[in-house]
C-alpha positions in Angstrom: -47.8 -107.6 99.4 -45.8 -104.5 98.9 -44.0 -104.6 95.4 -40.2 -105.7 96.0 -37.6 -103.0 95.1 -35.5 -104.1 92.0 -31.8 -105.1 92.6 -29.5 -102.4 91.9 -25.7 -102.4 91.0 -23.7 -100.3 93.6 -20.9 -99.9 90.9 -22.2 -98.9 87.6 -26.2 -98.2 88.6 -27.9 -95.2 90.0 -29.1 -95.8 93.4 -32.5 -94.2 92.3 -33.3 -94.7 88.8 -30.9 -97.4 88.0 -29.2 -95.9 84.8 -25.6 -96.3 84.2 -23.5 -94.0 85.8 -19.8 -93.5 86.7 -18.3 -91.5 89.5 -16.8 -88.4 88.4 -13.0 -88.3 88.6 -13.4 -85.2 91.1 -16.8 -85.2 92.9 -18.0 -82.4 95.2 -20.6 -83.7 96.4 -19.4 -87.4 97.2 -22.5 -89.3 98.7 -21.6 -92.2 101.6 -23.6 -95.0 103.3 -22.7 -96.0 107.0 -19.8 -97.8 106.1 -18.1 -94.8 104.3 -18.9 -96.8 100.6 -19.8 -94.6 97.5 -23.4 -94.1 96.6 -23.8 -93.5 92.6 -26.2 -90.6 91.8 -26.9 -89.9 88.9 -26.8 -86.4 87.2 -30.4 -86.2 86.8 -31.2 -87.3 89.8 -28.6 -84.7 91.5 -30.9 -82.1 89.5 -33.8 -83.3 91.3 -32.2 -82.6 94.7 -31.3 -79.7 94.0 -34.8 -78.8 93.1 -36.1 -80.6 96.3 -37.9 -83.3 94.3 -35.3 -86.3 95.0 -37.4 -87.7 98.0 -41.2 -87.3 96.4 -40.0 -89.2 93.4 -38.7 -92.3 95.7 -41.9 -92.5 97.7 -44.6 -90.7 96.3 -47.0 -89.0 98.8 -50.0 -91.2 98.8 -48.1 -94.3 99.3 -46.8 -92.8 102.5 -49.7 -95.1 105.0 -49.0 -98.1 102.8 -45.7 -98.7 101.3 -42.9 -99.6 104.5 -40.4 -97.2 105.0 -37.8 -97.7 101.5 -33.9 -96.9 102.6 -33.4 -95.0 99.3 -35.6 -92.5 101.1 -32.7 -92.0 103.7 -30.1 -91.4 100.7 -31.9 -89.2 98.8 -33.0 -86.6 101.9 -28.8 -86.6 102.7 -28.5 -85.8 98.8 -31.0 -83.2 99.3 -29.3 -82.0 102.5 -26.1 -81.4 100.6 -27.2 -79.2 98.2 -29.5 -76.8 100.4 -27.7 -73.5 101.8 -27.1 -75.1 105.1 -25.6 -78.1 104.1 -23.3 -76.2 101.7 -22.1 -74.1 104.6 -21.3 -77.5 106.9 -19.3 -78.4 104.0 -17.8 -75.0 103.6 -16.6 -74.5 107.1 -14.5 -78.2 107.4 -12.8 -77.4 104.1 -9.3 -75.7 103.9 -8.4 -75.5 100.9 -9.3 -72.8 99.0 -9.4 -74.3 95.9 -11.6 -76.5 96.8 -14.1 -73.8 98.4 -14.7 -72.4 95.5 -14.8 -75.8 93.3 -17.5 -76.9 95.7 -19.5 -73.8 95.8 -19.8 -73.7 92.0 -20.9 -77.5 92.0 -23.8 -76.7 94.6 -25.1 -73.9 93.3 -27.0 -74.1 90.7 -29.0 -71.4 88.8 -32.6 -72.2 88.2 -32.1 -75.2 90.2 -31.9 -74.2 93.9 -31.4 -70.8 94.1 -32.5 -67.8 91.3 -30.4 -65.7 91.7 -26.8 -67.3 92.0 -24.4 -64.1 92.8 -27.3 -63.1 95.8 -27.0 -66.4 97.3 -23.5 -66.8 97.3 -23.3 -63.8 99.5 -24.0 -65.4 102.7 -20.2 -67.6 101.9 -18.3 -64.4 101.2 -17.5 -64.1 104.0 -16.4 -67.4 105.1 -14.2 -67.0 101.8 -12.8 -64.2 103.1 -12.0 -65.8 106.9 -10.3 -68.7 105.0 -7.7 -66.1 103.0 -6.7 -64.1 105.7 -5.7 -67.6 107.4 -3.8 -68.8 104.3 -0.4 -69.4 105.7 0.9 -67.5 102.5 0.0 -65.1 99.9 1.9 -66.9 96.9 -1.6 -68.1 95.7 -3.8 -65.4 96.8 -3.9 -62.9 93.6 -5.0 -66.5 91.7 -7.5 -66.9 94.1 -9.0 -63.8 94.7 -9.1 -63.7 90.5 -10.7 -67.3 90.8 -13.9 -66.5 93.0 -14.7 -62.9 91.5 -17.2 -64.4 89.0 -18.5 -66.7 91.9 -18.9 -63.5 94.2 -19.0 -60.3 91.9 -16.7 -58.4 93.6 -13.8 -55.5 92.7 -11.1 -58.3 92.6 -8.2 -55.5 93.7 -10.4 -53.3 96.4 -10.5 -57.3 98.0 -7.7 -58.5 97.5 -6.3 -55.3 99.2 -8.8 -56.3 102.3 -7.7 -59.2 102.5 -3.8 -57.9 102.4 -4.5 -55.8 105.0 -6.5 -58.4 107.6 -3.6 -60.6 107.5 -1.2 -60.7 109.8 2.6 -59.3 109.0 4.6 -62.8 109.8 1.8 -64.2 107.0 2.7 -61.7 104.6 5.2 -63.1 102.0 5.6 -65.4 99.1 4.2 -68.6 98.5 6.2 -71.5 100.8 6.9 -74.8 99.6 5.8 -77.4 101.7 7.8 -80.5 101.6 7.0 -83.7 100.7 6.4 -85.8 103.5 8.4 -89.2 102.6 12.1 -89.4 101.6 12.5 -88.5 97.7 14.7 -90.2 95.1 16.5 -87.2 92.9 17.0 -89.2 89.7 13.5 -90.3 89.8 12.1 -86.5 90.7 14.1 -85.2 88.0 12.6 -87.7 85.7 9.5 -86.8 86.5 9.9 -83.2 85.4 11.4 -84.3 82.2 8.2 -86.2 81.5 6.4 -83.7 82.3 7.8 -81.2 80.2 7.8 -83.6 77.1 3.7 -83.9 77.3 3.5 -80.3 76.6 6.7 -79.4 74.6 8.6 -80.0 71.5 12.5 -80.0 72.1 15.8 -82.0 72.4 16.6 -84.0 74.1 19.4 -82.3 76.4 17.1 -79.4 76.4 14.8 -81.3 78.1 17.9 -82.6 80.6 19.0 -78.8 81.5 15.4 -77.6 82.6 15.1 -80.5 84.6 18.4 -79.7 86.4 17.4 -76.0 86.7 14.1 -76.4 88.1 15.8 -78.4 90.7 19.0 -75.5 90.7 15.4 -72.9 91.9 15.4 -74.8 95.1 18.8 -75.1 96.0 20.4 -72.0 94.6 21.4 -70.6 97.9 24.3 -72.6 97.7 26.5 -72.3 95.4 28.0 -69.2 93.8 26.5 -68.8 90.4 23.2 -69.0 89.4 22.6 -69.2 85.4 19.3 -67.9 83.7 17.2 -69.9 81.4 16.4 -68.4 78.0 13.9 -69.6 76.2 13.9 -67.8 72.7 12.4 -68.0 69.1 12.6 -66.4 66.1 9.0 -65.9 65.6 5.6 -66.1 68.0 3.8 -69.2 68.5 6.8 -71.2 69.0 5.8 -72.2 73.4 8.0 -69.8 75.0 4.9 -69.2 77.3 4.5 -72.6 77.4 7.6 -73.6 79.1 6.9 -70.8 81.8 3.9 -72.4 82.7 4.8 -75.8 82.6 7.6 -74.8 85.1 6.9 -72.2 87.4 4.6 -74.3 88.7 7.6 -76.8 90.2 10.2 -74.1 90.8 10.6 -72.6 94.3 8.8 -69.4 94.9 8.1 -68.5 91.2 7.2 -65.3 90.8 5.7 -64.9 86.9 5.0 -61.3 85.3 4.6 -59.8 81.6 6.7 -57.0 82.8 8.3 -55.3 86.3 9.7 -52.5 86.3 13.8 -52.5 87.0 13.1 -51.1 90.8 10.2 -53.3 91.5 12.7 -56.5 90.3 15.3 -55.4 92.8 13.2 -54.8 95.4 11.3 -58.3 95.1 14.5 -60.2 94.6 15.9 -58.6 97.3 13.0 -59.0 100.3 11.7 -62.5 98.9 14.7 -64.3 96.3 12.2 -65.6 94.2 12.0 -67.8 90.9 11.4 -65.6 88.6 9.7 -65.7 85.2 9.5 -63.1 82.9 7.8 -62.8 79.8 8.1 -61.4 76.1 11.4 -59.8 78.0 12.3 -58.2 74.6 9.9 -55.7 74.9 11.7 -54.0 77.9 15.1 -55.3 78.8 16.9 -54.3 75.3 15.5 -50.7 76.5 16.6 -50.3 79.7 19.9 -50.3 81.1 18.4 -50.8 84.6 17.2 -54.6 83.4 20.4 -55.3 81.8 21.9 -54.2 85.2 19.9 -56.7 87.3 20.4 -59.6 84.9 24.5 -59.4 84.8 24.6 -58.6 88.3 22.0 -61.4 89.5 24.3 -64.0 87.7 26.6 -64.1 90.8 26.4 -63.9 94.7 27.1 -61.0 96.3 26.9 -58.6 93.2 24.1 -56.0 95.0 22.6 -53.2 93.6 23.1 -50.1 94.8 20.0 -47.5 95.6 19.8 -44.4 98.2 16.4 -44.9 100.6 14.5 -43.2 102.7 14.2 -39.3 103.5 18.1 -39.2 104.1 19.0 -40.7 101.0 20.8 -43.5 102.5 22.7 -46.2 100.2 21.7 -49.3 100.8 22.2 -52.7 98.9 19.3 -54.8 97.3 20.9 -58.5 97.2 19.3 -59.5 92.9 20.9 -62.8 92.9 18.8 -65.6 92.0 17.2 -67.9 88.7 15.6 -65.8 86.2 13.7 -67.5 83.3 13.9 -64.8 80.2 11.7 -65.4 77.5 11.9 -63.5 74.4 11.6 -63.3 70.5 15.2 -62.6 69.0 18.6 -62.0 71.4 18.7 -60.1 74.5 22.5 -58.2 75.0 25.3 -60.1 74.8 25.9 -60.3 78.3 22.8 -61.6 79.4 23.1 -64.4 76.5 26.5 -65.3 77.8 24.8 -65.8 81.9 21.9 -68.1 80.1 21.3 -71.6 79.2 19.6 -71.1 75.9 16.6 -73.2 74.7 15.9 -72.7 71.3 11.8 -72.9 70.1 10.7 -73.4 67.2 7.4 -74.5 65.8 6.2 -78.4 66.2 5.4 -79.7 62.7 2.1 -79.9 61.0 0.5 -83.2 62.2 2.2 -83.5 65.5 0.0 -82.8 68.5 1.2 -82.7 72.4 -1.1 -82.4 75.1 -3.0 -79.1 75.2 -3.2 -76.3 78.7 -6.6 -77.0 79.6 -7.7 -76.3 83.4 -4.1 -74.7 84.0 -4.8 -74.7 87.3 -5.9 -78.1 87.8 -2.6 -79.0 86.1 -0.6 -76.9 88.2 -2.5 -78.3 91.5 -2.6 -81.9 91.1 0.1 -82.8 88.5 2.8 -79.8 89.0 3.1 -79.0 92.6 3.3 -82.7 94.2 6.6 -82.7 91.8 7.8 -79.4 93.2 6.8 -80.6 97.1 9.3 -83.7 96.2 12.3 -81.4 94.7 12.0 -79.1 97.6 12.5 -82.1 100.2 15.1 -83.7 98.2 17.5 -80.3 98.0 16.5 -79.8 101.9 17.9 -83.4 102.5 20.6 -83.2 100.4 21.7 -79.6 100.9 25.0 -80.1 102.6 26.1 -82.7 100.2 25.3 -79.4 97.0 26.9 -76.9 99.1 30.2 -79.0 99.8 29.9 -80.7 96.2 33.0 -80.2 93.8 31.8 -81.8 90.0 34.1 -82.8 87.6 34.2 -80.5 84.6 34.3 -81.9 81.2 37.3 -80.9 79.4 35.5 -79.6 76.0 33.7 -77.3 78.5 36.7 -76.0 79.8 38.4 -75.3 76.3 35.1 -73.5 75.2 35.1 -70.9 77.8 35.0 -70.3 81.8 31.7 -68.6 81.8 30.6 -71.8 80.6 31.9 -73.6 83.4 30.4 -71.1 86.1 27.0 -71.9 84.2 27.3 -75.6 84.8 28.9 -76.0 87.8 25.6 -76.0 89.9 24.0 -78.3 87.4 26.1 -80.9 87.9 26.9 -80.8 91.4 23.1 -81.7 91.1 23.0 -84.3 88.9 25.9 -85.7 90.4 24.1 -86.0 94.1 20.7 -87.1 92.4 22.6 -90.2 90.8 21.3 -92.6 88.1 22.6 -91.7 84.8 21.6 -87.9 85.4 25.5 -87.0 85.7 26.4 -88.4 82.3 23.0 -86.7 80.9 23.6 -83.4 82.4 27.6 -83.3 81.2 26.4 -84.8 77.5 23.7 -81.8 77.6 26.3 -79.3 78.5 28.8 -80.1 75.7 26.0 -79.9 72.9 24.3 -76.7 74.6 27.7 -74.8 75.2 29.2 -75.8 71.9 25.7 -74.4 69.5 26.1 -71.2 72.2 29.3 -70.8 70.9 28.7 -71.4 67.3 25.8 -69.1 66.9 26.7 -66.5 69.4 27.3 -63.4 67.2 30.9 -62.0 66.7 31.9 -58.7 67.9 33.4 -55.8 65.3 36.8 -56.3 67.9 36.8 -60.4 67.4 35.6 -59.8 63.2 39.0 -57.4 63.3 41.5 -60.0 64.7 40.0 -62.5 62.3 40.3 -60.6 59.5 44.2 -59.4 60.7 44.9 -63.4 61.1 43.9 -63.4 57.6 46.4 -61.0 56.4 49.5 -62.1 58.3 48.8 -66.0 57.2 47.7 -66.0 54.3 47.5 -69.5 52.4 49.2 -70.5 49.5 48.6 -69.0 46.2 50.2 -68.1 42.9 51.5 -65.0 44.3 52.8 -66.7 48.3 53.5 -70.3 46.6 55.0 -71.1 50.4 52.6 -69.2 52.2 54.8 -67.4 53.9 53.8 -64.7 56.7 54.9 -61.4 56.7 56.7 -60.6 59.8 55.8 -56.9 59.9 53.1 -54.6 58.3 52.8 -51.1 58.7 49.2 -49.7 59.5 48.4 -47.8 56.3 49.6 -51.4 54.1 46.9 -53.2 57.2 44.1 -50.5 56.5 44.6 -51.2 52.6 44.4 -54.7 52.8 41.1 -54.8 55.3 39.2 -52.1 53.1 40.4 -54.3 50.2 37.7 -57.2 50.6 34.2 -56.3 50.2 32.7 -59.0 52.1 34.4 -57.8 55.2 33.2 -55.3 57.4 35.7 -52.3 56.8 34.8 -51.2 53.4 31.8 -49.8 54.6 32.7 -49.6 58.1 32.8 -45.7 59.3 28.9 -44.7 58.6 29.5 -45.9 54.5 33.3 -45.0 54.8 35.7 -47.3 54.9 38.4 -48.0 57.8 40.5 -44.8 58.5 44.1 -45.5 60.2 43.3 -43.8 63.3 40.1 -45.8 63.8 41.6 -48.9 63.3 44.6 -47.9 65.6 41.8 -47.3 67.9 40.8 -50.5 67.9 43.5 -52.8 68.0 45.1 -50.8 71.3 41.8 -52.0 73.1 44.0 -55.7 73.0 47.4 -53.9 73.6 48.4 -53.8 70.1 50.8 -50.7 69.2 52.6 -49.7 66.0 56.1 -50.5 66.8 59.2 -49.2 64.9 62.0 -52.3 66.0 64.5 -53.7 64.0 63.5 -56.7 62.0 65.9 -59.6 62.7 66.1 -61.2 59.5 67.5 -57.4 57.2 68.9 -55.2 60.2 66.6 -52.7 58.9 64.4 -50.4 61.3 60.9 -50.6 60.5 57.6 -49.3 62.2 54.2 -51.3 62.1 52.2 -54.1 63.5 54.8 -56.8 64.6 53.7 -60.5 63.9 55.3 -62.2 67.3 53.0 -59.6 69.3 50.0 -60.5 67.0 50.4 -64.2 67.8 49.5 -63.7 71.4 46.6 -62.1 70.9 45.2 -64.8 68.1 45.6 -67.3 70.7 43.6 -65.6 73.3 40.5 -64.4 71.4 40.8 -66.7 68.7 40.2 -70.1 67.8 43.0 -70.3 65.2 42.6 -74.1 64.9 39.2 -73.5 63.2 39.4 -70.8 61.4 36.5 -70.9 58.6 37.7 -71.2 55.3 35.9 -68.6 53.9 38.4 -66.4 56.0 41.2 -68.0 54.7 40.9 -66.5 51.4 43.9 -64.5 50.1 44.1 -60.7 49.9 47.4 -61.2 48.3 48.1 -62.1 45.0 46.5 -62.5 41.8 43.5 -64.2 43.3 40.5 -62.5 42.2 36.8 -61.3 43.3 34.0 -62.8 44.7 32.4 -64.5 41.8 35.4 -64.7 39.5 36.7 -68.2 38.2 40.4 -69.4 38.0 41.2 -72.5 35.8 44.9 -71.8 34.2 46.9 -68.5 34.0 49.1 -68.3 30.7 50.9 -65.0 29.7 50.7 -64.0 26.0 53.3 -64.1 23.9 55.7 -66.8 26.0 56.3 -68.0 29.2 56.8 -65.8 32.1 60.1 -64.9 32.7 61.9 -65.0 36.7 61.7 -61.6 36.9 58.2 -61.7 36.8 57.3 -64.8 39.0 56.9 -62.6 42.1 53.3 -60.6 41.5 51.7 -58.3 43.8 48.2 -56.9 44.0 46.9 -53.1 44.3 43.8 -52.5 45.6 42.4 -50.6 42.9 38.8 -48.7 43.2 37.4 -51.3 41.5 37.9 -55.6 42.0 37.9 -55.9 38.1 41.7 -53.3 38.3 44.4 -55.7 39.4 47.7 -54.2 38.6 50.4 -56.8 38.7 53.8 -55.6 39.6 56.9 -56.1 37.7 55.5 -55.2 34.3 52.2 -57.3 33.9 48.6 -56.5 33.8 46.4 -59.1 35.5 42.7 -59.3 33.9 40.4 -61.4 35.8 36.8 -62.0 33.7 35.7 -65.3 32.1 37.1 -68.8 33.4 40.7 -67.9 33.5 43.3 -65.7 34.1 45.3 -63.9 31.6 48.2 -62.3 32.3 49.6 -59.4 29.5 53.4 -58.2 29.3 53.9 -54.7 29.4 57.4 -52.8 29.3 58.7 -53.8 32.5 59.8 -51.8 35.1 62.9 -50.5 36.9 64.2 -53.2 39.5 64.4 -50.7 42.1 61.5 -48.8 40.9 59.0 -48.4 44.4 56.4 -50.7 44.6 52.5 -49.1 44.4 51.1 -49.4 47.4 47.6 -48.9 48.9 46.0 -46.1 48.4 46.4 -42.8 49.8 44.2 -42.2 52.9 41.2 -39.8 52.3 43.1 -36.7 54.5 46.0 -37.1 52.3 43.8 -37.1 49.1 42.4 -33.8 50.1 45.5 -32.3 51.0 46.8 -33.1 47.6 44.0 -31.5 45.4 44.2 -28.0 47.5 47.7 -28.0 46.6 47.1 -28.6 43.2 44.1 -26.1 43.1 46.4 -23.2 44.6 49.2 -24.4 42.3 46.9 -23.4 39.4 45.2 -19.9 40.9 49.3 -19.1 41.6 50.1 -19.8 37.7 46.7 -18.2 36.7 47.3 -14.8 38.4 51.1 -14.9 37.2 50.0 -14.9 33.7 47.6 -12.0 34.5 47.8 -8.6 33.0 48.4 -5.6 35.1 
């Protein structure tokens, strides 16, 4: 009797050799009985069909008369089929995707297994390859793919790529479409999603987390609403996954479009025909540069900002429409202005010992994990884009109070986490307060907003031993202002004009950029006439560019009085010889060349060194004797010494002989 086959295991066995197998998690080659169940094969006995010796190790040739006909035989001449050039090609032609193409064409052919000589082989599916691009219904994916198969078909990746570019036809020729997802989508859940995603691969906060979510979702919708703000992910070093985020979420954005670098009339031009996503990298390089980038990025903020750009033979202006998200990833700051447009993510580097999931197979990632999630954001802003374009958020009032750029920036955002639902609104207004408020915080002053500090300074000054009340002066005339500012060496003014410090006229120049004008009015409180910087028009201007409240108290140092340098210490002032009498209560500084020279007024000498401060009587002066005052301006100075040097050639050549 013929010898009885052994029981196999469908699930875990090899239909052949009966070792232990699994079914890889994507299988090319999937092998079916009639009833469309799995068939396990084994890897080496997949070699073997490849090498067309699957079927003589079933049934061996001279038991061919004996042995009835065994059903593994059947299996193992449709595994051979499937790996011999024509059974490739029958797979080939029903498959669509191009991905898959060239996934199944690298797990068929095999070198040294059945073919020699891979690249030659592969030839005869060029072709078919190249059918199945020129039908793609988009090109958003065709630069990846065309860079995908070059290995597989060892061709000039750009001469075919331009082939292909040019066999398409015209109404095929544009970015990448995002088809929808089929079923009804649930925003909080989508948006959930992308958070989750984003946490397997990156290393930020929380909120951080929140705002990306919200502007992926802002990439499909931004069409309607008025403002559209930029992401900024920045660092202070490399290596800290500004990249990272990039390609974590272009992949779920609508119509990304990610480059190293484009040129400023390439990015107009792109944003103008196709309104992409887009994604640009190490953007320190080449937007601090160029005033064309900076252009595009403040205009692009806002709808219906175009650029402006003469065309064709006749020079013809025309307008390129550059609004749109931007995702602007750089080491350092970009301008001020761009910063101010930008939801800021700040990168640093995870800590030693914590690991997140690595970028392995990118494009599997992007495929199977990361578009599904952008297919489900596009239908829910399709379904729910009358309810965004009509939406009307409520704006939190410590966003308000920070600043209405702020409010523009956020506006979309939570019309969109308002609409989703779930507790996305309270996450994206909590995310907004803490994002806005460190923007603010670290955002670097200006030399005009460092001025007005320092002038806020000077007019309130706290109490001391010289202003026990802390009383304001009501009126200071500019060269008294330009002393006191050049006084303090850790301001900006001492050193302020190229290693010069403040002159009048610059510092005039500066304050009449906020309406500020030396005034000569009569002061209320003496009758008197005086000319100089007037503290009720001051006030105004402290309110508006100022957040008095909160002043640092660093800046409320005095530049009045005995109080000394940076680095002196004050425990107890005594006066030798006695107590200080009235007449000397009242003490004023002078800004000597020096912080050590602090000349008292009214008679006494102020010394500042060691852990107190001593003052020494002198012979007093006159009561009406004229205060000193700052010191003379440089122009004066010189004025002064050519007098004096012709004063002395004049008495030199009177004493002359004849």
């Amino acid at each position: 009797m013929p010898r009885r086959a052994r029981p196999r295991n469908s699930t875990t066995g090899c239909i052949f050799c009966h070792a232990t197998t699994v079914e890889p998690p994507r299988n090319r080659t999937r092998i079916t009985d009639a009833n469309g169940g799995n068939i396990l094969v084994c890897a080496e006995c997949r070699l073997k069909a490849r090498r067309r010796e699957l079927v003589s190790s079933v049934r061996p040739a001279r038991q061919i008369a004996l042995a009835p006909r065994d059903p593994r035989v059947a299996v193992a001449q449709q595994v051979e089929e499937a790996y011999s050039f024509a059974g490739i090609r029958t797979t080939l032609e029903a498959e669509d995707d191009c991905w898959e193409f060239i996934a199944i064409l690298d797990d068929r052919l095999v070198k040294n297994e059945n073919t020699t000589d891979r690249v030659r082989d592969a030839q005869q599916f060029r072709q078919l390859f190249f059918a199945k691009l020129v039908a793609l219904p988009s090109d958003g994916e065709l630069h990846a793919l065309v860079g995908r198969s070059r290995i597989t078909f060892n061709y000039n990746s750009r001469d075919f790529e331009r082939e292909v570019r040019q066999a398409r036809p015209a109404e095929q020729q544009g970015m990448d479409d995002v088809e929808p997802w089929p079923d009804p989508v649930d925003g909080a859940a989508v948006l959930s999603e992308v958070v989750a995603k984003n946490a397997e691969f990156l290393v930020i906060k929380a909120e951080e987390f929140d705002a990306i979510a919200l502007w992926d979702a802002l990439t499909h919708c931004f069409q309607a609403f008025d403002f559209c703000p930029y992401l900024r992910p920045k660092s202070a070093e490399k290596r800290c996954a500004k990249t990272r985020v990039q390609d974590v979420n272009a992949p779920m954005s609508g119509t990304p479009v990610v480059a190293t670098s484009l040129r400023p009339e390439t990015l107009f031009r792109l944003l103008e025909k196709y309104h992409p996503a887009v994604y640009l990298d190490e953007a320190h390089l080449y937007i601090k540069q160029s005033d064309d980038h900076q252009a595009v990025c403040n205009g692009g903020f806002q709808k219906g900002k175009p650029v402006w750009r003469c065309v064709g033979d006749n020079h013809d202006p025309e307008p390129f429409d550059i609004y749109g998200p931007k995702c602007l990833a750089s080491i350092g700051d970009l301008s001020d202005t761009i910063e101010d447009r930008a939801i800021v993510i700040e990168m640093i580097r995870k800590p030693r010992g914590q690991h997140v999931r690595p970028w392995v197979r990118g494009e599997r990632i992007e495929r199977y994990e990361l578009r599904p999630i952008r297919r489900k954001l596009n239908r829910w802003c399709l379904d729910n884009a009358e309810a965004l374009r009509e939406a009307d958020p409520e704006i939190p009032h410590a966003l308000q109070d920070a600043n209405d750029r702020a409010v523009d920036i956020w506006r979309p955002l939570f019309a969109i986490a308002d609409v989703a639902g779930g507790d996305w609104p309270e996450r994206a207004r909590r995310a907004a307060v803490m994002l806005t408020l460190r923007a603010v915080e670290s955002a670097p002053e200006t030399a005009g907003t460092q001025l007005l500090r320092n002038v806020h300074t000077i007019f309130y000054p706290p109490k001391s031993t010289s202003n026990p009340t802390g009383k304001s002066p009501d009126v200071m005339s500019i060269a008294a202002l330009c002393g006191k500012l050049n006084f303090r060496e850790d301001w900006l003014w001492k050193t302020y004009s190229h290693g010069n410090e403040l002159t009048q006229y610059t510092l005039k120049k500066l304050l009449a950029g906020y309406g500020l004008k030396s005034k000569q009015k009569r002061h209320p409180g003496t009758g008197r006439r005086e000319r100089g910087f007037w503290r009720d028009e001051l006030d105004p201007v402290f309110e508006r560019y100022l957040n008095v409240a909160e002043l640092r108290p660093d800046d409320a140092d005095s530049v009045e009085g005995v109080s000394p340098p940076t680095g002196a210490q004050t425990s107890e002032t005594r006066v030798q010889g006695g107590p200080v009498p009235r007449n000397l209560a009242k003490t004023g500084v002078f800004p000597g060349r020096r912080l050590s020279h602090f000349i008292v007024r009214h008679g006494v000498v102020t010394t500042v060194w060691g852990g107190e401060t001593t003052l020494d009587l002198v012979t007093p002066m006159p009561p009406k004797t004229r205060s000193l005052g700052p010191p003379r301006p440089p122009h004066e100075a010189r004025r002064r010494r050519i007098h004096l040097r012709l004063r002395d050639r004049r008495a030199v050549a009177k004493k002359a002989p004849l």
